[in-house]
N, CA, C and O of each residue as an XYZ file, in Angstrom:
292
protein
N      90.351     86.246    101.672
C      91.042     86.302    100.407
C      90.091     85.834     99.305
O      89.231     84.980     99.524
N      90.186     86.149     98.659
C      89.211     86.205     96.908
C      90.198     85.372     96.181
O      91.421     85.513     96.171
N      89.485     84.489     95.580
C      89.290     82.958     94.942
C      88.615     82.780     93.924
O      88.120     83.762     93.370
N      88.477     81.869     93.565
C      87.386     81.109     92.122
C      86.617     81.047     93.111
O      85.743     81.897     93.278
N      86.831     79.873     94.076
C      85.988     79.085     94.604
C      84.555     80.419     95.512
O      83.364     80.182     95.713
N      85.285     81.610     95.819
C      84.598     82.269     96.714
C      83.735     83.075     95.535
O      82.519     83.142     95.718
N      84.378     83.786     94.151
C      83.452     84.133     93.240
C      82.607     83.677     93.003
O      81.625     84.404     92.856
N      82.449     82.220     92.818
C      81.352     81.360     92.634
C      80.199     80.988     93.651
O      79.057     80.540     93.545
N      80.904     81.320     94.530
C      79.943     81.433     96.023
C      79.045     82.425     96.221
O      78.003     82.323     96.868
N      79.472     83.438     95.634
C      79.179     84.938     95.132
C      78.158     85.248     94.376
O      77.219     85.940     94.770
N      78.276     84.679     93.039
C      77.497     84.526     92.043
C      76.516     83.786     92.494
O      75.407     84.312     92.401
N      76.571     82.476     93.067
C      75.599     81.543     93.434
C      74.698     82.117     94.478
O      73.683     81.441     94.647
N      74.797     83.157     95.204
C      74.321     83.650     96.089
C      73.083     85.093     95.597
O      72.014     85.433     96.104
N      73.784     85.583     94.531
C      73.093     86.852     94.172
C      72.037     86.188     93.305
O      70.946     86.754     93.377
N      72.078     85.226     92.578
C      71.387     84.632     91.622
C      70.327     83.735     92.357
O      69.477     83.043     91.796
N      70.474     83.832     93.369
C      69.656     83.447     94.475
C      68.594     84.789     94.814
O      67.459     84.706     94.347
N      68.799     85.480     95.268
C      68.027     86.519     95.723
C      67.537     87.351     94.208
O      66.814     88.343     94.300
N      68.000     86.849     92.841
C      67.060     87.038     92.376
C      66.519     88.728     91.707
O      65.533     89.093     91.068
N      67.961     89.561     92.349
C      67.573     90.957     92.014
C      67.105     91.354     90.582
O      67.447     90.704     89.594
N      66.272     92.499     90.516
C      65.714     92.665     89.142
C      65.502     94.572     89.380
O      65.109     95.284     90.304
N      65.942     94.773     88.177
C      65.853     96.355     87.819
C      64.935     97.092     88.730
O      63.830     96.740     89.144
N      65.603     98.177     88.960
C      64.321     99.076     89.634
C      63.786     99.497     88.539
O      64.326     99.922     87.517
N      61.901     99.257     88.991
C      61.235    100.326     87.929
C      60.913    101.757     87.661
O      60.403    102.329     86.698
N      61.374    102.155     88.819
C      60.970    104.017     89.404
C      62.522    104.222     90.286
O      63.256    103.381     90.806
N      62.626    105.662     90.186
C      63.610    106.280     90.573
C      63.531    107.466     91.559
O      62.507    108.018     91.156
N      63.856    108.005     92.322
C      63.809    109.167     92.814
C      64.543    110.376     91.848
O      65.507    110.265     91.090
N      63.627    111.690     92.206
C      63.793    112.667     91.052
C      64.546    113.641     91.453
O      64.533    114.689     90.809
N      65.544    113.476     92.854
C      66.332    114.324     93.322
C      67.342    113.926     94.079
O      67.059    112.995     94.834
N      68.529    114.361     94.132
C      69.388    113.469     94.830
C      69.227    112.980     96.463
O      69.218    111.919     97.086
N      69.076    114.785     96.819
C      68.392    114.661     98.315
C      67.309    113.621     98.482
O      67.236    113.219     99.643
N      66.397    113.042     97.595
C      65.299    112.031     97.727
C      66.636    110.606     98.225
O      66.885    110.151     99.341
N      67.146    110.311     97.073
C      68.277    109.211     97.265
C      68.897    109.148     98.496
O      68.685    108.244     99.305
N      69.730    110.162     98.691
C      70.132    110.175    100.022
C      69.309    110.162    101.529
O      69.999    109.924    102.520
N      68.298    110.336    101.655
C      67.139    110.048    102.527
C      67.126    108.433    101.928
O      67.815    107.633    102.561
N      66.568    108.059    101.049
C      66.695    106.671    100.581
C      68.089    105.887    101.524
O      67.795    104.959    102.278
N      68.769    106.092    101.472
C      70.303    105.205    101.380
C      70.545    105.433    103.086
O      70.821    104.582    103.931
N      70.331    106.919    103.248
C      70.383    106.614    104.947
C      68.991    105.980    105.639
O      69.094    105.194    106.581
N      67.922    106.304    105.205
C      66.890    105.766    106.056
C      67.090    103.969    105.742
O      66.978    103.171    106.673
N      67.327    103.614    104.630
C      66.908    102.194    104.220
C      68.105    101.252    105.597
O      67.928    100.062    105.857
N      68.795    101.775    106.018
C      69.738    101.065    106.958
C      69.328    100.565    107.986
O      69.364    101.277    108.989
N      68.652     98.795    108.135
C      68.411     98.494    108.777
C      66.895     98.250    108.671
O      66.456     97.464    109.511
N      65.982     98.788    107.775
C      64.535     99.335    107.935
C      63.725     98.303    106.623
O      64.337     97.775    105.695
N      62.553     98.231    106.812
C      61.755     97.304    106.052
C      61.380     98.796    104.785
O      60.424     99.523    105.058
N      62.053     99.028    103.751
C      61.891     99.923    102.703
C      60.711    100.052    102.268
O      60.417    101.246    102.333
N      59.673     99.296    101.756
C      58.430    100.246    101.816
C      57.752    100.494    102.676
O      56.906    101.371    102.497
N      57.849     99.791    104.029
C      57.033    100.345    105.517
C      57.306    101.781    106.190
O      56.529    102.548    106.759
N      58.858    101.885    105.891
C      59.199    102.836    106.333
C      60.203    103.945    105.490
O      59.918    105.114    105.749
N      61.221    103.778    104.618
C      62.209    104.376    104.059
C      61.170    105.333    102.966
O      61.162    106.564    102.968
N      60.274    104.416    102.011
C      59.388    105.241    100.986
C      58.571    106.215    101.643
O      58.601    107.407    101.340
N      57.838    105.730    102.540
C      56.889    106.618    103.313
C      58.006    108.078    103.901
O      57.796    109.279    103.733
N      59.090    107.458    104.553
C      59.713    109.182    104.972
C      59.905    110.276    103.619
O      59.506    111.440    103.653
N      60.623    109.622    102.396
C      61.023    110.426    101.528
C      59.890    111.052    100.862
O      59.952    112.228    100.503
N      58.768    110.268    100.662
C      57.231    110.733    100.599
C      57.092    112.357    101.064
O      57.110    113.425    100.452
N      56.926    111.917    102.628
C      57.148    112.776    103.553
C      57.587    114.382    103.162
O      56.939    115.409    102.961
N      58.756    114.105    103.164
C      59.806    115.102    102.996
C      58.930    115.602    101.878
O      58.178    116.574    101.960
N      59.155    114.634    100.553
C      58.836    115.476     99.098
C      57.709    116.679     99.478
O      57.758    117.862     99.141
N      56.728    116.027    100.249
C      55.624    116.924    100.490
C      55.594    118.031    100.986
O      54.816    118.982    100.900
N      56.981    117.738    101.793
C      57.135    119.247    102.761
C      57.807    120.451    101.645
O      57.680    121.675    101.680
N      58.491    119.661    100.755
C      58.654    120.470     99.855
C      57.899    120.569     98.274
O      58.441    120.603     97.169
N      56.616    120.596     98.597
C      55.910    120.368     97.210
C      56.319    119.538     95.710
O      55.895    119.762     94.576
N      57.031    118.793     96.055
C      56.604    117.544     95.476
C      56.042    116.582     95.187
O      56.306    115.506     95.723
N      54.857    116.762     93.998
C      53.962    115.949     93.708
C      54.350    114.272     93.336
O      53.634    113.290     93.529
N      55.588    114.320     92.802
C      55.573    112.842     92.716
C      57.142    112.943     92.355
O      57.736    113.289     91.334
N      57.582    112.470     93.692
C      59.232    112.198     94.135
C      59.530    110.807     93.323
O      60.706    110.447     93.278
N      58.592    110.050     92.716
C      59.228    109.088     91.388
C      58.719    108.975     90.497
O      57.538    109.256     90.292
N      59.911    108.298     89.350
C      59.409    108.634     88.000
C      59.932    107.645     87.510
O      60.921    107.157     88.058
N      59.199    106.893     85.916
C      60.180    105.535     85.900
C      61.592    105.662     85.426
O      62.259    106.672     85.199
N      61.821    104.671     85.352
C      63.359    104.514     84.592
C      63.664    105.422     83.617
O      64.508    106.305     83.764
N      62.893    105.213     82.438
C      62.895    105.711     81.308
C      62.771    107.301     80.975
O      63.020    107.776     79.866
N      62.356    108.034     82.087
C      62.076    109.626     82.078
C      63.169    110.122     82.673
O      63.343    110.166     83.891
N      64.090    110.588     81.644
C      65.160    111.606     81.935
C      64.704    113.044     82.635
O      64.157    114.027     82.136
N      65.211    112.735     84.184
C      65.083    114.155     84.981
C      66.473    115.125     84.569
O      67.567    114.709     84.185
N      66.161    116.150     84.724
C      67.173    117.498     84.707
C      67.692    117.803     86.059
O      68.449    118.759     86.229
């Protein structure tokens, strides 16, 4: 059950780990979704970046990210 006491447990916890904006994005959804299923369980740049890499290449994609700020179509 959800509380003060457990929100705050919550908060105190994320503010812990400290998360901070991604700076790059994937430029296709299919990239994301390779993202979201491979990352399950897996050390993300040893292995999750390197597959979607992968893939992009198989389909001539020179560069499967782009930063934040560059609106893809």
């Amino acid at each position: 059950m959800y509380n003060d006491e457990v929100g705050a447990q919550l908060v105190t916890a994320v503010r812990e780990l400290d998360p901070q904006p991604r700076q790059r994005r994937w430029v296709s959804v299919s990239f994301c979704v390779l993202d979201a299923v491979f990352s399950i369980g897996a050390h993300y740049h040893h292995h999750v970046v390197p597959v979607v890499r992968r893939v992009a290449a198989d389909f001539d994609v020179a560069s499967p990210l782009v930063p934040m700020s560059v609106r893809v179509r």
